[in-house]
C-alpha positions as a Python dict, from the first residue, in 0.01 Angstrom:
ca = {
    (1, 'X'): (0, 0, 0),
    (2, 'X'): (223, 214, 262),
    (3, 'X'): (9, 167, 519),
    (4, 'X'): (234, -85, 817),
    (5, 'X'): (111, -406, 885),
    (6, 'X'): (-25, -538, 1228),
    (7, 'X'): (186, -820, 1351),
    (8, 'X'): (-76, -920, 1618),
    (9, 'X'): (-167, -1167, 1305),
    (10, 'X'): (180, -1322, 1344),
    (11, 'X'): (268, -1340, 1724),
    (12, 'X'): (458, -1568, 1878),
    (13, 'X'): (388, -1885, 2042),
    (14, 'X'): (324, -2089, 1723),
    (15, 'X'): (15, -1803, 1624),
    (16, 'X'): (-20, -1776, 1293),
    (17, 'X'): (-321, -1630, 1140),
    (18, 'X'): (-417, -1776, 794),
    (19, 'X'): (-716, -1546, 720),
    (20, 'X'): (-575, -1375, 406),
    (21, 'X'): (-563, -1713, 229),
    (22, 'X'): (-229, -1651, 116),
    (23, 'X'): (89, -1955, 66),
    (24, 'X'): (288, -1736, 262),
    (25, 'X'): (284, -1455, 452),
    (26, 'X'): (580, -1237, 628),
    (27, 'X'): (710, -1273, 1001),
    (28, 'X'): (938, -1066, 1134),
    (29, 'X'): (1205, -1272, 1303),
    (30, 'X'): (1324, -1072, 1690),
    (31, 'X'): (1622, -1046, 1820),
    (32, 'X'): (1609, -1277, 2135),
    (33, 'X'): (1709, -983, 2354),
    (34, 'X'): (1361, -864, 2276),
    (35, 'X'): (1185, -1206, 2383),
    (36, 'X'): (1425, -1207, 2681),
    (37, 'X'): (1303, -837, 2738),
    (38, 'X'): (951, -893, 2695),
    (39, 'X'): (976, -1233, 2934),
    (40, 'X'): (1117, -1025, 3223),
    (41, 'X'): (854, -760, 3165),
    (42, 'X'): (586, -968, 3172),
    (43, 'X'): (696, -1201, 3448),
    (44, 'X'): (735, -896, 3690),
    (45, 'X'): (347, -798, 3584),
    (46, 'X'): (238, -1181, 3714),
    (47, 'X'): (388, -1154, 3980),
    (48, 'X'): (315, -840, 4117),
    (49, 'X'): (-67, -923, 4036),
    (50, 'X'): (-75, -1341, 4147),
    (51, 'X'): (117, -1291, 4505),
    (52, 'X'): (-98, -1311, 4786),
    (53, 'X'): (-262, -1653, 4620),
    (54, 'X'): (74, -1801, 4615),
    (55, 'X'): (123, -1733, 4972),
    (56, 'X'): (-191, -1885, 5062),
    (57, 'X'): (-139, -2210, 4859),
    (58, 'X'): (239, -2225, 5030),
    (59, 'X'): (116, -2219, 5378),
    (60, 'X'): (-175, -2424, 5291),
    (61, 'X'): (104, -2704, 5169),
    (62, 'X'): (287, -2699, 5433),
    (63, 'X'): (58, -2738, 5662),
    (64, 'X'): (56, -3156, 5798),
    (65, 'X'): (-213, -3355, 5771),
    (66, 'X'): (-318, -3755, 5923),
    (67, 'X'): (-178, -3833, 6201),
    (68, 'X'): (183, -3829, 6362),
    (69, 'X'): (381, -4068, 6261),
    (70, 'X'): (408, -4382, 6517),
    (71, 'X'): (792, -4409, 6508),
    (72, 'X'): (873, -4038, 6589),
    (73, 'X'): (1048, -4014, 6961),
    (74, 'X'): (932, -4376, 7035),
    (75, 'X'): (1290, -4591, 7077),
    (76, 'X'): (1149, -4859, 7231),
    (77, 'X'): (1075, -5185, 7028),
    (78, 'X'): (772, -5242, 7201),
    (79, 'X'): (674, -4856, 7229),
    (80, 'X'): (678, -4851, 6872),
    (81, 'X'): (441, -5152, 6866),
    (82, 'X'): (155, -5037, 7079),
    (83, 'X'): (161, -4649, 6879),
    (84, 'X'): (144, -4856, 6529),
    (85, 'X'): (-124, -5042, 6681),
    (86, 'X'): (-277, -4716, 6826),
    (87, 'X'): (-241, -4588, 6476),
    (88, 'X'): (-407, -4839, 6285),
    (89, 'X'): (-711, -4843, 6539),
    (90, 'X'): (-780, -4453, 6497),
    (91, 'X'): (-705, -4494, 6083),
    (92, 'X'): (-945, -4756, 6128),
    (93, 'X'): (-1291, -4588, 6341),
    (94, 'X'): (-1197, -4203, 6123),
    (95, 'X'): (-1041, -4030, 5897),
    (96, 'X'): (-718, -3815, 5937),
    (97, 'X'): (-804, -3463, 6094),
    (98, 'X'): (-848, -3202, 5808),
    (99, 'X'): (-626, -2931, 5715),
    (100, 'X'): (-680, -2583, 5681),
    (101, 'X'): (-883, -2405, 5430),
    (102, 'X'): (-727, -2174, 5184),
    (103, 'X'): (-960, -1905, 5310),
    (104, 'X'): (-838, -2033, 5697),
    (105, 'X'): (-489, -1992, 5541),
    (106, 'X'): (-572, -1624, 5448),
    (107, 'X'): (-730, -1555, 5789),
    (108, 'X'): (-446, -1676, 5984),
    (109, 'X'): (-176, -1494, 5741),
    (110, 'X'): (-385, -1173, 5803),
    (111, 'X'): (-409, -1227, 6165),
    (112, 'X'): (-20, -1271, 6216),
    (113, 'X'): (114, -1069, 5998),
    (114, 'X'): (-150, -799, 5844),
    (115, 'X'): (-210, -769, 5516),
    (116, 'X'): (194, -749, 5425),
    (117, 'X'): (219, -1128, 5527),
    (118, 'X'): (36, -1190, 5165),
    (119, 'X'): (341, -1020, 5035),
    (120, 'X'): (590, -1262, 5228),
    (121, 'X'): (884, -1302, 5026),
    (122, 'X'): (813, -1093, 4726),
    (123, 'X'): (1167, -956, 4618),
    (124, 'X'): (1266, -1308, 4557),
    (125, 'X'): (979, -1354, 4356),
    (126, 'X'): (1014, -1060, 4171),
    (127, 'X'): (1401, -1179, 4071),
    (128, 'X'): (1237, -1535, 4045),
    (129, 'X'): (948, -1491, 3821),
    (130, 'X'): (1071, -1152, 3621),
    (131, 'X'): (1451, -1399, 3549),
    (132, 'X'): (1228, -1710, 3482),
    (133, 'X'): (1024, -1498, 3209),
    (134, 'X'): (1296, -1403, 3064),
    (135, 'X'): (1484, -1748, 3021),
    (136, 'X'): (1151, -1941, 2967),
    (137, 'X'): (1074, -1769, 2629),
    (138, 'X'): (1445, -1730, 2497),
    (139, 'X'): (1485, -2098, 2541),
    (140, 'X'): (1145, -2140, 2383),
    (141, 'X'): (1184, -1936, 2092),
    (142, 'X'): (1583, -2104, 2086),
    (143, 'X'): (1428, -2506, 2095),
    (144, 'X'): (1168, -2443, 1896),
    (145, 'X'): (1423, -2331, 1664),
    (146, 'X'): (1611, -2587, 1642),
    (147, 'X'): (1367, -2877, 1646),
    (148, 'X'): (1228, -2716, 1329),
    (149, 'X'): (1576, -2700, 1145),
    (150, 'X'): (1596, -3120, 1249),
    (151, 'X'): (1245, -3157, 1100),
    (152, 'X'): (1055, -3252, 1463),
    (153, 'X'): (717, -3335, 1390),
    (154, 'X'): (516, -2983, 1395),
    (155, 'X'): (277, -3124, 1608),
    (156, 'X'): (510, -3189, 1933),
    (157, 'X'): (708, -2884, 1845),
    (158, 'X'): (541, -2700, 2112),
    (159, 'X'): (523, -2871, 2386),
    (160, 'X'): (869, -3078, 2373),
    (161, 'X'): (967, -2686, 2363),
    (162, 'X'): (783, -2616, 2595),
    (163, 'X'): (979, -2950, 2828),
    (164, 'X'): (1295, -2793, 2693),
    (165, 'X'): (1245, -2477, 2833),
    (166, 'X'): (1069, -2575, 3196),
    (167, 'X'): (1382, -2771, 3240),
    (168, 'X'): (1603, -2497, 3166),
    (169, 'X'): (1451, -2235, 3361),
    (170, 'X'): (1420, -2493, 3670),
    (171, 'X'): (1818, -2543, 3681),
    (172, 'X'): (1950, -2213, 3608),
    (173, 'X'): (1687, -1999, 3805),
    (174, 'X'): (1345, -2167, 3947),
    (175, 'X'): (1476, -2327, 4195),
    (176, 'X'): (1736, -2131, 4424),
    (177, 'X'): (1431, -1850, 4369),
    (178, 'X'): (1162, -2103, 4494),
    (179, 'X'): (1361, -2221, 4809),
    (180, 'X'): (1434, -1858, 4926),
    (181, 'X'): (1102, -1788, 4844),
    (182, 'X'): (912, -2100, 5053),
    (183, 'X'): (1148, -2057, 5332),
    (184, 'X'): (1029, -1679, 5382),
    (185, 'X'): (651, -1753, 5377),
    (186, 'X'): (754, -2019, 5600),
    (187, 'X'): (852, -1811, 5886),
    (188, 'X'): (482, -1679, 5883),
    (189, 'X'): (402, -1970, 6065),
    (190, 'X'): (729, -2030, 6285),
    (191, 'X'): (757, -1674, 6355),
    (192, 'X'): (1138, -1663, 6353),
    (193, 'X'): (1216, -1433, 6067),
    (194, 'X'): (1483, -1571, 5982),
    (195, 'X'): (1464, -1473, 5596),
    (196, 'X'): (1374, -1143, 5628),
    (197, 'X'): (1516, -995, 5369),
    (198, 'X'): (1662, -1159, 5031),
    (199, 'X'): (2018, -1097, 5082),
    (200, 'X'): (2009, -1260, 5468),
    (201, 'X'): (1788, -1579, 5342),
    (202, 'X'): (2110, -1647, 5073),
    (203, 'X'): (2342, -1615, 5387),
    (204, 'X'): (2145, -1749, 5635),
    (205, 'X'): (2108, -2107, 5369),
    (206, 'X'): (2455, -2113, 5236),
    (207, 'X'): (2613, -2044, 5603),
    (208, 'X'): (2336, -2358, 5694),
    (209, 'X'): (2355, -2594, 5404),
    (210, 'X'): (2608, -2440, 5159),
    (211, 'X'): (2558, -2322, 4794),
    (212, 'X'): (2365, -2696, 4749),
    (213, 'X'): (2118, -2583, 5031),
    (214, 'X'): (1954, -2380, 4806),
    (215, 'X'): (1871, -2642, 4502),
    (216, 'X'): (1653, -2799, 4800),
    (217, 'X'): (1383, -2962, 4553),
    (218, 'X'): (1573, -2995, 4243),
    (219, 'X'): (1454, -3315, 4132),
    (220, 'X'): (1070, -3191, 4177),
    (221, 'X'): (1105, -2836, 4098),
    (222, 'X'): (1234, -2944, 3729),
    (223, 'X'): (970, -3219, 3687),
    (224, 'X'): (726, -2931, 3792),
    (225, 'X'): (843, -2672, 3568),
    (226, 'X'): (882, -2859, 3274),
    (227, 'X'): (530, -3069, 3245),
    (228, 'X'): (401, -2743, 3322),
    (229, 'X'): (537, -2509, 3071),
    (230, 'X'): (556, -2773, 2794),
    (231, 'X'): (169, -2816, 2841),
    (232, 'X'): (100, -2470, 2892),
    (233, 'X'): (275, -2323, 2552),
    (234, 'X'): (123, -2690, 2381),
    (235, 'X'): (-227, -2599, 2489),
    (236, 'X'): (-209, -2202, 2454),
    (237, 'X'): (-167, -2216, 2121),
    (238, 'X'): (-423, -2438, 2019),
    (239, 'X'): (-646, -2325, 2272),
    (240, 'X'): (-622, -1935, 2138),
    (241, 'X'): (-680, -2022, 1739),
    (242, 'X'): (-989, -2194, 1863),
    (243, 'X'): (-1108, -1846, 2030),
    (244, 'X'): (-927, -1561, 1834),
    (245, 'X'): (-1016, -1333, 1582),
    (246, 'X'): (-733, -1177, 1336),
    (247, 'X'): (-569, -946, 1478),
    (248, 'X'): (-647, -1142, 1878),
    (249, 'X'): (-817, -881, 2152),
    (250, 'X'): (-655, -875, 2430),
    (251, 'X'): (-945, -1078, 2651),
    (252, 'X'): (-896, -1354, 2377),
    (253, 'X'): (-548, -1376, 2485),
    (254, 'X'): (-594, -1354, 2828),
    (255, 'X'): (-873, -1653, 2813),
    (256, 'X'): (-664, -1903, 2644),
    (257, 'X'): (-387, -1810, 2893),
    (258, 'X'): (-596, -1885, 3156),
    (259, 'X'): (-736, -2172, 3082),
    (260, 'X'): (-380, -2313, 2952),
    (261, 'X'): (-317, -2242, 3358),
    (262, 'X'): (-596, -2469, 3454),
    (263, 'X'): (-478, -2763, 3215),
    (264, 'X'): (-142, -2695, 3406),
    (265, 'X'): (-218, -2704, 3718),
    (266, 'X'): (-445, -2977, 3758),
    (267, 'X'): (-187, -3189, 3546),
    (268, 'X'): (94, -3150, 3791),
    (269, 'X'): (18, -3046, 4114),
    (270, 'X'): (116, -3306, 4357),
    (271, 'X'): (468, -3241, 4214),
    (272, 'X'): (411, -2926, 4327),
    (273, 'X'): (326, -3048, 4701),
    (274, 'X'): (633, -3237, 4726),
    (275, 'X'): (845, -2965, 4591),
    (276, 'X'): (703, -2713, 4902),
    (277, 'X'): (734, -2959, 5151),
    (278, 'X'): (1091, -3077, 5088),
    (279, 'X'): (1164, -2648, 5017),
    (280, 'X'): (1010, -2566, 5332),
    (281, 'X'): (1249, -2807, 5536),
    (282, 'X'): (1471, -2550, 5774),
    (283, 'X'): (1750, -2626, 6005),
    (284, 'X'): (2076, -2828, 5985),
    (285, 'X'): (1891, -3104, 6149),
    (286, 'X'): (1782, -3493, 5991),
    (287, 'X'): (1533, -3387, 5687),
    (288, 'X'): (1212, -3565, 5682),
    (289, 'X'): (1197, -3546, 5321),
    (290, 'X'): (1547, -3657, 5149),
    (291, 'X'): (1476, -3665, 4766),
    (292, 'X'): (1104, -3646, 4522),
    (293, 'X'): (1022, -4041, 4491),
    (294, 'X'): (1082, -4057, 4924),
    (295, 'X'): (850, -3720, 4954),
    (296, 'X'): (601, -3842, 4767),
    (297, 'X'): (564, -4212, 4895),
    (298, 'X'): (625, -4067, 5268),
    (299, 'X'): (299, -3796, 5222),
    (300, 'X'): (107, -4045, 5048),
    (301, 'X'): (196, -4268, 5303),
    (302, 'X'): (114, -4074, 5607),
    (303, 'X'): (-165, -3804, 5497),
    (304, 'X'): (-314, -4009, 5220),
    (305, 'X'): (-368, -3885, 4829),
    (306, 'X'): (-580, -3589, 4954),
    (307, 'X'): (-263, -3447, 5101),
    (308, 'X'): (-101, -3439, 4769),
    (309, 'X'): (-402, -3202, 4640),
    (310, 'X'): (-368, -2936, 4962),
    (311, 'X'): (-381, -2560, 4815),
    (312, 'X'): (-475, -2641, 4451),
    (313, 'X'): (-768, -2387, 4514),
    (314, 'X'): (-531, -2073, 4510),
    (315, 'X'): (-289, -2218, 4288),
    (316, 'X'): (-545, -2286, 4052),
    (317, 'X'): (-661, -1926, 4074),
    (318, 'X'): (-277, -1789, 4083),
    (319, 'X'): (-160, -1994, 3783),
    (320, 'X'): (-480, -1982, 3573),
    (321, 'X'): (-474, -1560, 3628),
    (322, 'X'): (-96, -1550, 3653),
    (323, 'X'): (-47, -1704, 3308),
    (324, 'X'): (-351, -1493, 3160),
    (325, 'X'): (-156, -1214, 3229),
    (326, 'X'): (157, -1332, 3162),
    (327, 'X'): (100, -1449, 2795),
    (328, 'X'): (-95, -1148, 2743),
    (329, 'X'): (153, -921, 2850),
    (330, 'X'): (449, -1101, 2707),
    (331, 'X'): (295, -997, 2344),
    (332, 'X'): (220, -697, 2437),
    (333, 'X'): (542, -633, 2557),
    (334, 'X'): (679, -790, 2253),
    (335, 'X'): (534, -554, 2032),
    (336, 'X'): (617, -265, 2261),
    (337, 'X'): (989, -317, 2306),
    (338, 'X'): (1035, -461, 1952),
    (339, 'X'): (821, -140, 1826),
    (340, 'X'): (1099, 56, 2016),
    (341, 'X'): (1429, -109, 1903),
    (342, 'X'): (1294, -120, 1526),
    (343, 'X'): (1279, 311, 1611),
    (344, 'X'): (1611, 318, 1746),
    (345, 'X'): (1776, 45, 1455),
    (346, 'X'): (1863, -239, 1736),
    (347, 'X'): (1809, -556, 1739),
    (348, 'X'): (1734, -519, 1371),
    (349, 'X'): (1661, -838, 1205),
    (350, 'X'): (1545, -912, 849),
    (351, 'X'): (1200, -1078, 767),
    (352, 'X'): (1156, -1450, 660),
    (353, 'X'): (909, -1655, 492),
    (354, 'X'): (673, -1877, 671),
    (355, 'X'): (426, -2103, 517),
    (356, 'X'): (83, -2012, 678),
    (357, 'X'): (-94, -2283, 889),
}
């Protein structure tokens, strides 16, 4: 038969449709420029479409909760003693005052800034998410690769992958991106403006805390990234031969995306917490938060475990739509842009056998 066949049926992501019945069926193997490609493309869409719920969930984070802390400006042996015992008296007759809403976090952006304040740091998360795209599915595609040529089990193939990757994207992009990017919704609340444009956040931190000033949040920004993206391409997969038909729609896709984003983000979020708060630090000043395990046991401390769960309404939303989108558009784009370069002869590569699943 001449007529072309649809490679919707053999996607990436660990899709592979076994409806023919066949022992084997034909996948076209792409060039990782096209992956890379398609990641950047499809990154840029999320973002564009997920910002403003991101913004929210930032200044929701940062926000304090409980009470202040007993020690702070208190030198005095005995000063200290009568605020802990002050402390322990109000932790004892009530609870800690509540934080702000997410939909109080959106009134108060709107109020100081209009409805550009929902937009608050955008370029750098454009370059961040459109760059981590782009090296999150390379380095997928390239560990997945070569776990199956060291005979991994195919079970954890995806998601140890998926750990690979997170980790990789975390230390080579996520997190200079995610400091410049916390730091500018920051000055929505402090009202300095000190980050107002991408280029004068990178001097303003490296004049402030040198090139290491902006891997703020290392530790916790590449715990974050890789449980998330290891379970997100370990459940997406699964998750979308349970709902799609051969060749997938494109709401099929976008379901299993989004529901890969709730998994996520209800997995790891109070990594995500400590990440903004020790990001959001300013100044050349004594840091309240030094490294992940101190963030963590100083929040949990002070604010209780609620604290650790502040803003997982809009990142819920953002991350459940964001990766929706994103895994929908990535094979979209996929298709697209290795449509194009099979046109033009680049990127060619020759098809291999697969065993069907």
């Amino acid at each position: 038969s001449n007529q072309r066949p649809t490679r919707h049926s053999t996607r990436a992501l660990g899709y592979r449709s076994d409806m023919s019945g066949a022992a084997s069926t034909s996948k076209p193997k792409r060039h990782f420029a096209v992956s890379a490609m398609a990641g950047f493309c499809s990154g840029a869409t999320e973002a564009a479409c997920t910002m403003p719920f991101d913004t929210i969930k930032t200044y929701v984070q940062v926000q304090r909760t409980g009470w202040e802390h007993p020690d702070r400006g208190a030198a005095h042996t005995m000063v200290r003693v009568r605020m802990r015992m002050l402390l322990l008296m109000r932790m004892w007759q009530s609870s800690p005052p509540p934080g702000i809403t997410p939909i109080g976090a959106a009134k108060e952006i709107y109020k100081l800034k209009g409805f550009g304040g929902f937009y608050f740091g955008l370029p750098a998360v454009l370059v961040q998410v459109a760059g981590k795209g782009a090296i999150r599915f390379t380095s997928y595609e390239q560990y997945k690769k070569w776990l199956q040529a060291a005979g991994a089990p195919k079970a954890s193939e995806d998601f140890v992958a998926g750990l690979g990757a997170g980790f990789t994207e975390a230390f080579l992009w996520t997190t200079p991106t995610e400091r410049l990017k916390v730091l500018r919704q920051n000055d929505i609340r402090s009202g300095l403006n000190r980050y107002a444009s991408l280029p004068s956040a990178i001097q303003t931190v490296r004049a402030e805390h040198g090139i290491r000033g902006l891997y703020a949040g290392i530790g916790a920004c590449g715990i974050r990234q890789a449980s998330g993206v290891g379970v997100r391409f370990a459940v997406y997969g699964r998750v979308k031969e349970l709902l799609t038909t051969d060749p997938p729609q494109i709401w099929q896709s976008a379901l299993a995306g989004g529901i890969t984003g709730c998994a996520s983000t209800a997995m790891n979020h109070p990594i995500d917490v400590v990440k903004t708060r020790i990001e959001a630090q300013d100044g050349a000043g004594k840091k309240e938060y030094t490294h992940t395990v101190q963030a963590f046991q100083s929040i949990l401390k002070n604010e209780g475990p609620k604290a650790l769960y502040r803003g997982i309404a809009p990142r819920m939303i953002k991350i459940s739509l964001g990766q929706a989108i994103t895994f929908t558009a990535y094979e979209r784009y996929t298709d697209l842009i290795g449509d194009l370069a099979d046109s033009m002869g680049i990127f060619a590569a020759a098809p291999t056998r697969v065993a069907a699943c």
